[in-house]
Every structure is written in C-alpha cells, then in structure tokens.
C-alpha positions in Angstrom: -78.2 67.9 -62.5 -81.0 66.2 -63.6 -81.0 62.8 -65.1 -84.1 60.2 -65.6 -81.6 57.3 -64.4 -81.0 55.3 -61.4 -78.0 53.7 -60.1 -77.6 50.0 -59.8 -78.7 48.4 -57.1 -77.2 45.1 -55.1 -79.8 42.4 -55.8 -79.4 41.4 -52.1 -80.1 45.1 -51.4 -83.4 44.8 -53.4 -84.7 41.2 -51.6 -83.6 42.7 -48.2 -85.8 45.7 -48.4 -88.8 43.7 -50.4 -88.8 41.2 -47.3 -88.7 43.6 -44.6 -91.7 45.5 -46.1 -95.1 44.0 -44.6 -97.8 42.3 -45.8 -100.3 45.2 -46.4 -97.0 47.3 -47.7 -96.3 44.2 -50.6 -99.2 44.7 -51.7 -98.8 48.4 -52.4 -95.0 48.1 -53.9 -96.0 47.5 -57.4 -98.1 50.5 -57.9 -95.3 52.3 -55.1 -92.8 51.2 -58.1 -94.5 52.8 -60.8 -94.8 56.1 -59.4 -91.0 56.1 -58.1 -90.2 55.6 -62.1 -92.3 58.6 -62.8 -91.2 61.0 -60.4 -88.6 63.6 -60.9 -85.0 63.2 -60.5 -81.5 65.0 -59.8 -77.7 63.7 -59.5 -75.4 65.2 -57.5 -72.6 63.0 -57.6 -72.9 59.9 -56.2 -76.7 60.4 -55.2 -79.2 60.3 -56.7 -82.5 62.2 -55.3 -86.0 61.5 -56.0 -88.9 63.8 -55.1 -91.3 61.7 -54.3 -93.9 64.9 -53.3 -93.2 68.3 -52.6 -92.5 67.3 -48.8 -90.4 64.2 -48.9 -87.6 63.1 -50.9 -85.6 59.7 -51.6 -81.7 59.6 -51.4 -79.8 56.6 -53.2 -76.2 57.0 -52.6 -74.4 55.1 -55.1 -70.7 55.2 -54.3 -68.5 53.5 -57.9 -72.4 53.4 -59.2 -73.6 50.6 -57.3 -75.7 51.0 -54.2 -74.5 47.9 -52.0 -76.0 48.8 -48.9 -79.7 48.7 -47.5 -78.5 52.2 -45.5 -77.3 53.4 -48.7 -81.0 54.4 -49.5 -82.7 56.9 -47.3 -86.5 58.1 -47.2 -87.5 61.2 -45.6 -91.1 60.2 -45.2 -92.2 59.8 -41.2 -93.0 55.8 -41.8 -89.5 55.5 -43.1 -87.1 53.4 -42.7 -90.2 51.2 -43.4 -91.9 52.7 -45.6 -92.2 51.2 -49.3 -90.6 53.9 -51.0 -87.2 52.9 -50.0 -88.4 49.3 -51.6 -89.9 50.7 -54.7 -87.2 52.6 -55.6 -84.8 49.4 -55.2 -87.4 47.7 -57.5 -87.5 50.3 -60.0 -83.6 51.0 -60.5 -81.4 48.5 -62.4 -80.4 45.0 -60.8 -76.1 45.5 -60.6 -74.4 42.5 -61.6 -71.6 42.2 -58.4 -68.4 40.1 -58.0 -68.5 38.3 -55.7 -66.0 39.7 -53.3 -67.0 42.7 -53.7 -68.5 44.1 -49.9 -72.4 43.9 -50.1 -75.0 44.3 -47.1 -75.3 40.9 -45.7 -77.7 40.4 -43.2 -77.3 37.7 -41.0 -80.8 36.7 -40.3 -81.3 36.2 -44.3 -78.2 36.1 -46.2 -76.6 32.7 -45.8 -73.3 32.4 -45.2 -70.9 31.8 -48.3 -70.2 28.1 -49.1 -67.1 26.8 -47.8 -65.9 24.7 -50.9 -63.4 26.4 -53.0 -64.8 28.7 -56.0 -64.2 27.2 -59.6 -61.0 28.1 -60.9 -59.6 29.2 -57.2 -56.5 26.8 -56.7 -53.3 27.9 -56.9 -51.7 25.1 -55.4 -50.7 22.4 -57.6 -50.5 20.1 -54.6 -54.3 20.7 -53.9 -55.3 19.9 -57.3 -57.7 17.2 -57.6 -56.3 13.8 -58.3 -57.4 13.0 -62.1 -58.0 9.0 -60.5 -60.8 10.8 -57.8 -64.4 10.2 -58.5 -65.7 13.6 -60.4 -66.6 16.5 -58.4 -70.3 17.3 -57.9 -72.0 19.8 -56.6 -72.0 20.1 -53.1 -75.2 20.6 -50.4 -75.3 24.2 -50.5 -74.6 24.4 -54.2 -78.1 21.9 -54.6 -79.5 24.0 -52.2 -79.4 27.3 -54.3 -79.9 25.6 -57.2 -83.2 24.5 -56.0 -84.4 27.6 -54.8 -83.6 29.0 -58.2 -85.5 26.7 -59.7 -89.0 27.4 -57.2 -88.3 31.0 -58.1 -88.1 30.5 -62.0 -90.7 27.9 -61.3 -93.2 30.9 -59.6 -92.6 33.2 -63.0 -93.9 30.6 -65.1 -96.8 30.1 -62.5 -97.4 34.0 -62.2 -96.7 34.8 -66.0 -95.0 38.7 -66.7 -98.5 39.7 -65.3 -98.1 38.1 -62.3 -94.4 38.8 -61.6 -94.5 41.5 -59.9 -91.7 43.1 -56.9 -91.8 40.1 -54.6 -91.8 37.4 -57.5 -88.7 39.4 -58.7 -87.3 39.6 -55.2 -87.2 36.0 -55.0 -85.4 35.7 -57.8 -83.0 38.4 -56.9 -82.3 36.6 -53.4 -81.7 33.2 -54.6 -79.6 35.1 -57.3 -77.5 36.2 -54.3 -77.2 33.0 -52.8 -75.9 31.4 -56.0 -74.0 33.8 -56.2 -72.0 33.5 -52.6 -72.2 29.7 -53.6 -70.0 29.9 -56.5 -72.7 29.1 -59.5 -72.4 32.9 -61.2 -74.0 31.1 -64.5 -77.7 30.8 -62.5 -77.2 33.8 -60.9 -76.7 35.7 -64.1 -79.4 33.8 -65.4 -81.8 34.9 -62.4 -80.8 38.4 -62.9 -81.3 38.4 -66.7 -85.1 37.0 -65.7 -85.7 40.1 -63.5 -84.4 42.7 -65.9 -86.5 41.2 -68.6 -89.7 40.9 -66.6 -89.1 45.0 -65.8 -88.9 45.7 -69.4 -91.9 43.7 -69.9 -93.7 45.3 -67.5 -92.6 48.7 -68.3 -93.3 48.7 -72.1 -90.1 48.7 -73.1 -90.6 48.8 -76.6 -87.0 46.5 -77.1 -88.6 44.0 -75.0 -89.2 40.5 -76.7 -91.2 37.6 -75.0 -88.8 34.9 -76.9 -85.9 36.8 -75.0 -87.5 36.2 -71.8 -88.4 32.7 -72.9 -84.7 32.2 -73.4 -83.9 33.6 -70.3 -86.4 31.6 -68.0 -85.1 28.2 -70.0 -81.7 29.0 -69.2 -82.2 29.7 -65.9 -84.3 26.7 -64.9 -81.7 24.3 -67.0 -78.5 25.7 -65.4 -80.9 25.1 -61.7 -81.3 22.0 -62.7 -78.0 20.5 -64.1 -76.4 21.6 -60.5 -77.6 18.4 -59.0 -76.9 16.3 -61.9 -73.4 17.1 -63.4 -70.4 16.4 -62.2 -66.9 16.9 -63.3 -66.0 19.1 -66.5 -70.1 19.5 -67.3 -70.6 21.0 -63.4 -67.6 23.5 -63.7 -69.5 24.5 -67.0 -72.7 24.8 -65.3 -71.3 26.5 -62.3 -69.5 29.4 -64.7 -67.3 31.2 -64.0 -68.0 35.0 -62.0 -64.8 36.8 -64.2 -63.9 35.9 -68.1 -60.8 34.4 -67.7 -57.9 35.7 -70.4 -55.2 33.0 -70.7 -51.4 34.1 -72.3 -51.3 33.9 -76.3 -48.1 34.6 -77.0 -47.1 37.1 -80.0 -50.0 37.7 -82.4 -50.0 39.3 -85.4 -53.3 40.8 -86.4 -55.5 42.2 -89.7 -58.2 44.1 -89.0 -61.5 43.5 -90.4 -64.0 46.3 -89.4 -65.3 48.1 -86.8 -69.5 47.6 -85.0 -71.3 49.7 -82.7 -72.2 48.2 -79.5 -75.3 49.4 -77.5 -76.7 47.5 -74.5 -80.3 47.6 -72.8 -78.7 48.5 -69.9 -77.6 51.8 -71.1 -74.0 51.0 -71.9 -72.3 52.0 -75.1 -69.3 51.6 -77.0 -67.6 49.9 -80.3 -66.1 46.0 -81.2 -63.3 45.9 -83.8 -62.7 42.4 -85.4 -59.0 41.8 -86.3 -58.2 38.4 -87.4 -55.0 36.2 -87.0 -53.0 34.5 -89.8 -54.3 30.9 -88.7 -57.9 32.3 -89.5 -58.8 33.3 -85.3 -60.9 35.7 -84.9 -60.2 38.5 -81.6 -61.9 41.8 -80.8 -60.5 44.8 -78.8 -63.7 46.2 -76.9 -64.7 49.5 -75.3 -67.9 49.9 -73.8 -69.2 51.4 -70.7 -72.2 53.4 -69.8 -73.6 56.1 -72.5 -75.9 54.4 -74.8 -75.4 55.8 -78.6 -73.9 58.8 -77.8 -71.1 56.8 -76.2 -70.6 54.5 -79.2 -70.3 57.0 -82.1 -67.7 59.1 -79.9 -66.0 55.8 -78.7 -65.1 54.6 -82.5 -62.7 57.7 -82.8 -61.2 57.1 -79.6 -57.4 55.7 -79.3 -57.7 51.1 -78.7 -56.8 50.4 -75.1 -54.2 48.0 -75.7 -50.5 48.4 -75.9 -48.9 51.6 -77.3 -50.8 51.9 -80.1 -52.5 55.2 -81.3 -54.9 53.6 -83.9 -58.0 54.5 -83.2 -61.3 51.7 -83.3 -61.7 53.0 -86.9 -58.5 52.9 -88.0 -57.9 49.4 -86.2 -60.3 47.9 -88.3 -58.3 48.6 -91.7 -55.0 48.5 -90.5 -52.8 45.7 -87.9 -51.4 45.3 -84.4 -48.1 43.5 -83.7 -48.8 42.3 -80.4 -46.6 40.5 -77.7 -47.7 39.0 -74.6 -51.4 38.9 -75.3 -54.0 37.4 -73.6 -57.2 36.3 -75.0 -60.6 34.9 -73.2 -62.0 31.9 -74.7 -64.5 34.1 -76.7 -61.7 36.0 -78.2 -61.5 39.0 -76.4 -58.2 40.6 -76.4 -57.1 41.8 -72.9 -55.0 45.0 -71.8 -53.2 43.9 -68.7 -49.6 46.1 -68.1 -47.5 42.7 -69.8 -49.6 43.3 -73.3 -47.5 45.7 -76.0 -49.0 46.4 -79.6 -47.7 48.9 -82.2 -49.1 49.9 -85.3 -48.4 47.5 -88.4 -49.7 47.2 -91.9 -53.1 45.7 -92.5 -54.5 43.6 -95.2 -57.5 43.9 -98.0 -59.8 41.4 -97.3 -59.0 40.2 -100.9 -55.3 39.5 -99.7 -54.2 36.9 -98.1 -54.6 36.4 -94.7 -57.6 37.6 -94.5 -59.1 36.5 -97.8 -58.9 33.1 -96.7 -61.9 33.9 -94.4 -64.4 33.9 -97.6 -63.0 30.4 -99.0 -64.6 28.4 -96.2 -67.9 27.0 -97.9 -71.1 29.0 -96.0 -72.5 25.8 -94.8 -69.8 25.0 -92.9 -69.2 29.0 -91.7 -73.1 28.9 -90.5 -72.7 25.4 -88.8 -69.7 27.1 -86.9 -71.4 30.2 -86.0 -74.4 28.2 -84.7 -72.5 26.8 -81.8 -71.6 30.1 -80.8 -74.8 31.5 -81.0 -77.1 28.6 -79.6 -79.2 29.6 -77.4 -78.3 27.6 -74.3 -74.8 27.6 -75.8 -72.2 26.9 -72.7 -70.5 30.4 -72.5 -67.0 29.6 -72.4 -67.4 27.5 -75.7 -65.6 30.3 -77.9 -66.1 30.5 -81.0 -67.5 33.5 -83.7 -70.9 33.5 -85.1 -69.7 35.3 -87.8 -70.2 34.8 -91.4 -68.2 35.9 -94.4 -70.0 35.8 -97.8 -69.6 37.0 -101.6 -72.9 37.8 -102.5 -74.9 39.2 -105.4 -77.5 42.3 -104.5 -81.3 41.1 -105.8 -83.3 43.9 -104.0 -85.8 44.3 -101.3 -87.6 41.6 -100.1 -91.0 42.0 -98.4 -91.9 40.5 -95.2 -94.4 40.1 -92.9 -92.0 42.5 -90.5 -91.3 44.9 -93.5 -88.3 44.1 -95.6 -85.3 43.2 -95.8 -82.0 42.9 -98.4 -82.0 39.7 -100.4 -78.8 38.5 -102.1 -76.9 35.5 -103.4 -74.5 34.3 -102.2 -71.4 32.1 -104.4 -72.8 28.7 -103.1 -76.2 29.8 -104.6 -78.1 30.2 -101.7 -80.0 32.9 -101.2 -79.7 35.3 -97.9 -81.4 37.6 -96.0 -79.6 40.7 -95.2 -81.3 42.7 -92.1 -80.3 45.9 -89.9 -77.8 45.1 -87.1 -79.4 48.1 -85.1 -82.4 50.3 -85.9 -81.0 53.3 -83.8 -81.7 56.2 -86.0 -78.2 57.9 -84.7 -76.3 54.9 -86.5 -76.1 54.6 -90.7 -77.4 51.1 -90.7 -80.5 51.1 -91.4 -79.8 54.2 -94.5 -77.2 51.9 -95.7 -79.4 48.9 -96.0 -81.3 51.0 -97.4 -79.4 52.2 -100.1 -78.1 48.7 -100.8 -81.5 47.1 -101.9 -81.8 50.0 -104.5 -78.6 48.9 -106.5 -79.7 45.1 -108.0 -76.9 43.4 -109.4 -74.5 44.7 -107.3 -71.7 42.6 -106.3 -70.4 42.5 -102.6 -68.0 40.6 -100.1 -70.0 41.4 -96.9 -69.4 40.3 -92.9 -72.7 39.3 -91.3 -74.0 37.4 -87.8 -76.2 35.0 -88.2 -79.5 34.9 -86.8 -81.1 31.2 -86.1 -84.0 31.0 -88.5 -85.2 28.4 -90.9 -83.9 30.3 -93.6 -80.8 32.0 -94.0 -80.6 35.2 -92.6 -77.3 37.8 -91.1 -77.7 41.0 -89.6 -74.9 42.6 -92.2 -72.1 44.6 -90.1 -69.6 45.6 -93.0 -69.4 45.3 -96.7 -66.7 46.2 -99.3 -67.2 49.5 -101.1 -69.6 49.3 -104.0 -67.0 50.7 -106.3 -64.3 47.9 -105.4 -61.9 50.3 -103.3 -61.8 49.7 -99.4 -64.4 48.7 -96.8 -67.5 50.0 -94.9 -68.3 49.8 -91.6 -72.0 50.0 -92.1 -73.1 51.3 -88.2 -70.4 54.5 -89.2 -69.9 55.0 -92.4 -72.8 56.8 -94.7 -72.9 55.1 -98.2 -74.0 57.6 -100.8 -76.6 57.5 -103.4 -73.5 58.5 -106.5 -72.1 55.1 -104.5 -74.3 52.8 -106.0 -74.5 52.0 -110.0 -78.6 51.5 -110.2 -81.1 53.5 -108.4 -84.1 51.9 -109.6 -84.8 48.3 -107.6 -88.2 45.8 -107.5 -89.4 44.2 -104.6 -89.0 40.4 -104.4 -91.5 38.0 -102.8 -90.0 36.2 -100.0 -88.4 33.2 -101.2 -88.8 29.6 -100.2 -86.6 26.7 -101.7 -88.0 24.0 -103.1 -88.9 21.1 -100.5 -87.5 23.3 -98.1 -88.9 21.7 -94.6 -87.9 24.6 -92.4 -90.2 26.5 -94.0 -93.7 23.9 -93.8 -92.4 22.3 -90.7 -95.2 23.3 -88.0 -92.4 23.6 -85.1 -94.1 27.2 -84.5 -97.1 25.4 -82.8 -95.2 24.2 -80.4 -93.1 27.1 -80.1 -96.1 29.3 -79.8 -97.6 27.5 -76.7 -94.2 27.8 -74.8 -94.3 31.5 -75.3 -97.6 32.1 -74.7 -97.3 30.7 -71.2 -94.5 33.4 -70.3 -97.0 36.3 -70.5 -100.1 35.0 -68.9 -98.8 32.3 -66.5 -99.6 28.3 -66.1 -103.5 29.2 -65.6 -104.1 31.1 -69.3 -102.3 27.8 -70.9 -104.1 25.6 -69.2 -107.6 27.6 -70.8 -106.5 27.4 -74.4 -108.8 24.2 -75.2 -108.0 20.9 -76.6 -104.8 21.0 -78.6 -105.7 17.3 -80.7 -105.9 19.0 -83.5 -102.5 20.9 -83.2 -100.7 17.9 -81.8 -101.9 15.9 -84.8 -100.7 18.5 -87.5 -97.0 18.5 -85.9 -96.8 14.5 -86.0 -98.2 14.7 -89.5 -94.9 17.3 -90.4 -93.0 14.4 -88.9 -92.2 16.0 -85.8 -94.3 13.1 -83.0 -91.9 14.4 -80.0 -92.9 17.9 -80.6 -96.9 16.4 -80.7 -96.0 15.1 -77.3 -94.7 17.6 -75.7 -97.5 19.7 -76.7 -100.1 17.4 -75.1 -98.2 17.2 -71.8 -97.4 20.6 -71.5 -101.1 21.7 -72.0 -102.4 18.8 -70.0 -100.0 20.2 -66.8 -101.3 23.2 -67.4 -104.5 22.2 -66.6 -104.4 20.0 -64.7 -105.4 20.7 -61.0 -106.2 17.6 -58.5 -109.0 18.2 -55.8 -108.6 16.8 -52.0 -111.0 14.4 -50.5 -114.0 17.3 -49.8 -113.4 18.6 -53.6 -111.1 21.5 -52.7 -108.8 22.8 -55.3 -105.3 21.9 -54.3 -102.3 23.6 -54.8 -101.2 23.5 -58.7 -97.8 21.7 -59.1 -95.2 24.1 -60.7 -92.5 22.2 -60.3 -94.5 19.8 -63.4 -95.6 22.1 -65.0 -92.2 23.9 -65.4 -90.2 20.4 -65.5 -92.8 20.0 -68.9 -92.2 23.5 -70.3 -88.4 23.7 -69.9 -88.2 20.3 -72.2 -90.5 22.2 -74.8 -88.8 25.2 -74.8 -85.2 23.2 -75.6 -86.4 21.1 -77.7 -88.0 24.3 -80.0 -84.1 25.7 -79.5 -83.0 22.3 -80.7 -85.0 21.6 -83.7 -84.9 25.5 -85.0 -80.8 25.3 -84.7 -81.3 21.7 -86.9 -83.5 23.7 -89.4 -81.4 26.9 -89.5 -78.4 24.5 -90.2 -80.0 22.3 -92.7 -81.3 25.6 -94.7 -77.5 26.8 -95.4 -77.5 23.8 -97.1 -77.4 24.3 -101.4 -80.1 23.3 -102.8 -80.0 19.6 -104.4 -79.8 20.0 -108.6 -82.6 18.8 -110.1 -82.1 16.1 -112.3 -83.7 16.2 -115.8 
C-alpha cells in the first residue's frame, strides 16, 4: 500500500544515528534528507519501505507506530549500516513524543543514565512525603545538567537561524530532549521537540508554518531551560511538568452540552472536542482524536463518546447531557474514561435556560481576562482554565483587512469583535458559514468563540445559535443555508479602531519584529540591520522605554563580536545573545496579553 507518510521516530533514535554518521557524511544529510522526503513509498504493516533507487531500498519498522530502535531502520545500500540514508530518513520522519518508560534504544556510550531522584508526582508513600518544614526542593545536578544543555542547543537555533538549523542542530536538540526527558523535566523536552518539528516545517514549506509559532516555541524552551536552576518548590514541579496529564476523581457530574469542534493537528491526527458544561459554570470536554487528519474528524463527530454507557454520539453530546458518576477530570478539563467512570444519557439544556445561560451573563471583560490565562503564551500548562468566550452579539458585516476579511459584530457591552475562521480546511463548513454570516447585517446571535491575543478584540467563532432562534450550530459541521439568513445584501466595513485606543498606535511591533526576524536568519542577519536609534526612540516616545531598551541590547549582542589580542574574530557569545532575546521575546508576550486585556475593556462615554 502506498502512503507518502513516515512513522514516528524515537528522538534518541534520530541523535544516535546523526552522531554516528561522519564528518564528510553530516555534511551531506541535509540534502540526503530532502531526497528521502521525495522518494517513493509503500506500507506493509508495520514497515514502511522507501526506494531510495531502483537498487536499494530503506526499511523502517515501526512496531505500535513508533520506531524505538536504531536496528529498527535498515538500508540495503553496501555503505550501510553507515551510510546516511538510515540518518536522513530518521531526520525526515516525524519526532514521536515517548513516555518515559516506554523501552527505547539506549546506548550506553551516549545516553546517560536516568536520574536517580524520584519523578514528580511518583510517591506513593505517605511516609516518604516531603516534610512541609524541609527547605524546598530544587532541581538536582543532573536535572541543571540537561537543563543547560537544552539551553546551548536552543541557544545554537538562534545562532544558526531556520537557515542554519539544519539535521545536526536538530539532533542536538532531539538528544538533549532525551536526556530531559530520562531526567524527569518532560516540559523542556516537549519544548525541544516542538522546536524541531517547527524548524522541519520551516524548512519544508509547510504552508501552516508560522515564524511567531516558532518564536513561541524557542522562548518556551529556553525559559523552561532556564527556570530548572532557579526554582524550587511548587514553581520547579511546574517547570519540571509532568510526562502524563493527570485526571484526579470528581465525583458525580451532571453535564449540558454546549457544541461540538473539529480537531486537526499538524502532526496528522484528527478527531472532534465536545464542550459540556457543569451547573457551577465548569467547563469539560470529551475528546477523540488520533491519527487521520480531516477525514478522521468529520467521520469521528458521528461516532458513539467513549465514556460510560452512553450511545450519544459527539453531535448529539453537544445538544443533549451526561449523568455521570465517578468521573475524573485533568486540570484542563478533560473528562477521562477509566473502567470506574459510568454516564447515561440525560436531558440537555438551551443555552437560553438556565444552567447554561448563565455562561453569557459574565461581563466579556472579565470572560477575556479569564481566557487569557489560559491561553498565554508561556502559560504553565497545568493552570486549567477555558479560553473560551460567550457573547450576544449584533452582525455588522465584513470587515476588510490587511489579511482579507473577517466578521465584525457587537457585542451587548458595546464592544466591537472580530469574528475569524477557526479552520480554513475546505472539507469543514467554517469558512462557508463565516461566510454566509457577514452577508446578513443586523442579525442577532449568541455565539461561542476562542480568543485570540491581539490588541483588539478578536475569537475564532466555533458555534452560534440558529439565525432563526431555534437550536444551535456547530459551525466546523453544520452547513448554514442562504434561505437561513434574513438579508443577503451586506457592505464592507473599514477596520475599526476605538478612540484613544493604545493597542492599536502602541509601536510594540518594533520590538516584536526584531525578535522574529532573528529566528529566520540567525544572530549574524540581526546583528546587520543598522542602527536601531531611531526605532528605540519611537517605542520610548509611545511610552514603552523598557521595550526601547531591550531593543538596543538585543541588536547591540547581535553585533557585537570581540577580537583577541592579534585581531582575530573570536567566537560570538550565544549564550548573551539568547539570554537578551528570550527577555524580548516575553516581554512582547507580556505587553500584547496587557493590550489584548485592556481592549475588551468598553469604551469610556464621552462626556458632553
């Protein structure tokens, strides 16, 4: 059977094969990688076979979908087994995401051993708990030591730029990934391996790929490496993280559903999230999602809910209610099925009854300041928490912007929203349904929306209640239709600003535009972008001075580069250089979070 995808592969597995390679052979694997993507491939099974010419072909055996072992990937080439094809093809297939217990290839000569202190969360014995009097735990040697060899890698992506990250770069992260990893911090190893599949995408042209994502990714990565050797106590087990959600016993719920969204992944997975709510106002979702892309989620939404004895499909979940005993929840509000969880079928609510109703009575400024703890960007993520938002609103039309457009409405405090697409995927009915909706002006909605950070407010809408007043729509299923809607004939609005509005003239995106330039190009193109005087003064003018001087610094690292006594060039200092863009790059989070807060804010009435 032929299929264009690769099975995950161990990140240890991936370092361990980049390392053995070479010199003269690493300097080949990046173009090696590229034509192992391009090459033809076949499934049978649990291998996967690439031809890499007519003569020689690649195995990957992938038992459970994971390759986990360096002999798990055979080359019938005579140079093999060290030739870069087995490498390359390591390098080109997804980075697998492991437990930790779960048996990997560990060799001994590189893989250190795992650290002796117990994981997080790991006693059972209440006699071995630690005494509350006992100085707070920190991290211990081998815990700093990962941590700081996280922090060189990050460090050399920054230095290197996407460019410049090539297979080795990445299989230094991938190794210090794994040795976070056997060291009990799973939050930097995620981190490391988030890096590394966002430097692939960039590399690849993958048209979903954003430089702010990776920005984001790098930042978290480089502050979680950090922290290790500077918290202690509660704020070092939340660095640390935690390698399994944990799900902790709720008792009996009784539960309203709400609607029903589409979940697709960059890593190919796909499925559905239904929202049901509680009577105290908490927010839970039943999930299923697994590898299929969008194919998987519209089939999924039909299927039965994996919880209990219910036979209510996702669908139907999200307009009717659960009774359920012995639940368990995770601190994000994921519902789990364990054997002790039973749930039948009970009646649901209209969002304009009570329970549920009570979820559109909370005034939006205080719904968005909620949702932005949730959805911060270096957010700790056991916090909890929803970032979603529950609005009336009033239709206006289309609004233009510099991206295309967008929905604008009203909402009951008077500000005024943005409403984008949740998913462009042509196989789902959002974007038809936004659509559809900026044609009818005037029309009245209660809507369910996430909010996005910006300096305005703005929600990717999820689910709205029916134009004509009678039941809800799940707007990534359900088709609106044009006989829906009462006016067919809408303008195009400019794109609003409020009145003294400072998110909007506040010259933040100065700042924010040097961190993200640096991602791309590396240190070096920074350091060649010219005097920034004029740029620093403009931000401490818009009354932002820290953000002037931490534009000056950063550029100065850049390019800065000291000479030895006989005027040679010495080595650049990337540990600066990142320690300078890492405090940019929160404080841009930091301020844009303020902004985005302030801008839910109504409007002061002018007085006469």
């Amino acid at each position: 059977m032929n299929d264009d995808r690769l099975p995950s592969v161990a990140p240890e597995v991936t370092a361990t094969l980049v390392e053995d390679l070479s010199p003269r052979l690493r300097k080949r694997l990046d173009a090696a990688v590229t034509k192992i993507a391009a090459r033809p491939k076949r499934r049978d099974g649990d291998t996967v076979t690439i031809e890499v010419d007519d003569e020689t072909e690649l195995r990957l055996h992938a038992p459970g979908g994971v390759v986990a072992t360096t002999d798990a990937i055979t080359c019938g080439c005579l140079l093999a087994p060290a030739c870069v094809h087995r490498a390359a093809a390591a390098c080109a297939a997804p980075a697998a995401d492991l437990p930790p217990e779960q048996p990997v290839d560990r060799p001994t000569a590189k893989a250190p051993e795992p650290d002796p202190s117990p994981a997080p969360g790991s006693v059972t014995d209440p006699a071995s708990a630690p005494d509350p009097a006992s100085p707070p735990e920190v991290a211990s040697p081998a815990q700093r030591a990962a941590a700081d060899a996280l922090w060189s890698a990050g460090a050399a992506v920054l230095e290197a730029g996407v460019d410049g990250a090539g297979a080795v770069t990445q299989s230094s992260l991938l190794r210090a990934a794994h040795t976070a990893r056997l060291r009990h911090l799973p939050r930097a190893a995620a981190a490391a391996l988030s890096v590394v599949t966002l430097l692939r995408a960039a590399r690849a042209g993958d048209p979903s790929y954003r430089t702010a994502d990776l920005v984001t990714a790098l930042a978290e990565l480089l502050s979680t490496a950090h922290r290790v050797g500077t918290a202690s106590g509660a704020e070092l087990a939340a660095v640390r993280g935690r390698a399994r959600r944990p799900y902790s016993p709720d008792g009996s719920l009784r539960l309203y559903g709400l609607f029903t969204e589409p979940v697709i992944t960059d890593s190919g997975h796909g499925g559905v999230r239904t929202w049901v709510a509680a009577p105290d106002g908490r927010l839970f979702t039943v999930g299923d999602v697994a590898p299929g892309g969008v194919g998987r989620a519209l089939g999924t939404a039909d299927r039965a809910v994996r919880l209990g004895e219910s036979a209510l499909t996702h669908r139907e979940l999200g307009r009717a209610g659960l009774a359920v005993s012995g639940a368990t929840a995770s601190p994000d509000g994921r519902l789990g099925a364990g054997k002790g969880v039973k749930a039948v079928t009970a009646r649901g609510a209209a969002w304009t009854e009570p329970p549920l109703a009570a979820l559109w009575e909370t005034p939006p400024s205080e719904q968005a300041a909620r949702a932005l703890r949730s959805t911060a960007r270096y957010a700790d993520p056991d916090g909890g928490g929803s970032d979603l938002i529950f609005l009336d609103v009033e239709i206006l039309g289309a609004v233009a912007e510099s991206g295309g457009s967008c929905l604008l409405a009203r909402c009951s405090s008077g500000v005024l929203v943005r409403l984008t697409v949740a998913d462009d995927d042509p196989a789902l009915a959002h974007r038809d349904n936004v659509t559809l909706l900026a044609a009818a002006p005037g029309t009245r909605l209660r809507i369910i929306g996430r909010l996005v950070p910006a300096p305005h407010p703005r929600l990717t809408l999820l689910a709205c209640s029916h134009p004509s007043g009678e039941g809800t729509i799940d707007l990534g299923f359900d088709r609106l239709r044009r006989a829906d809607l009462p006016d067919p004939n809408a303008p195009v609005h400019p794109a609003p600003q409020r009145p003294g509005d400072f998110g909007a003239h506040a010259p933040l995106y100065l700042l924010e535009r040097r961190v993200e330039q640096t991602v791309p190009a590396g240190r070096a193109a920074l350091g060649l972008l010219g005097d920034v005087t004029a740029d620093a003064g403009r931000i401490r003018r818009g009354g932002l001075p820290t953000a002037a001087g931490l534009l000056t610094a950063l550029c100065a690292s850049a390019a800065r580069r000291d000479r030895d006594l006989f005027g040679r060039l010495l080595p650049a200092d990337t540990d600066g250089f990142a320690s300078h863009w890492l405090a940019a790059a929160r404080y841009t989070a930091a301020v844009a979070e303020s902004l985005c807060e302030a801008a839910w804010e109504p409007a002061p009435e002018r007085v006469a």
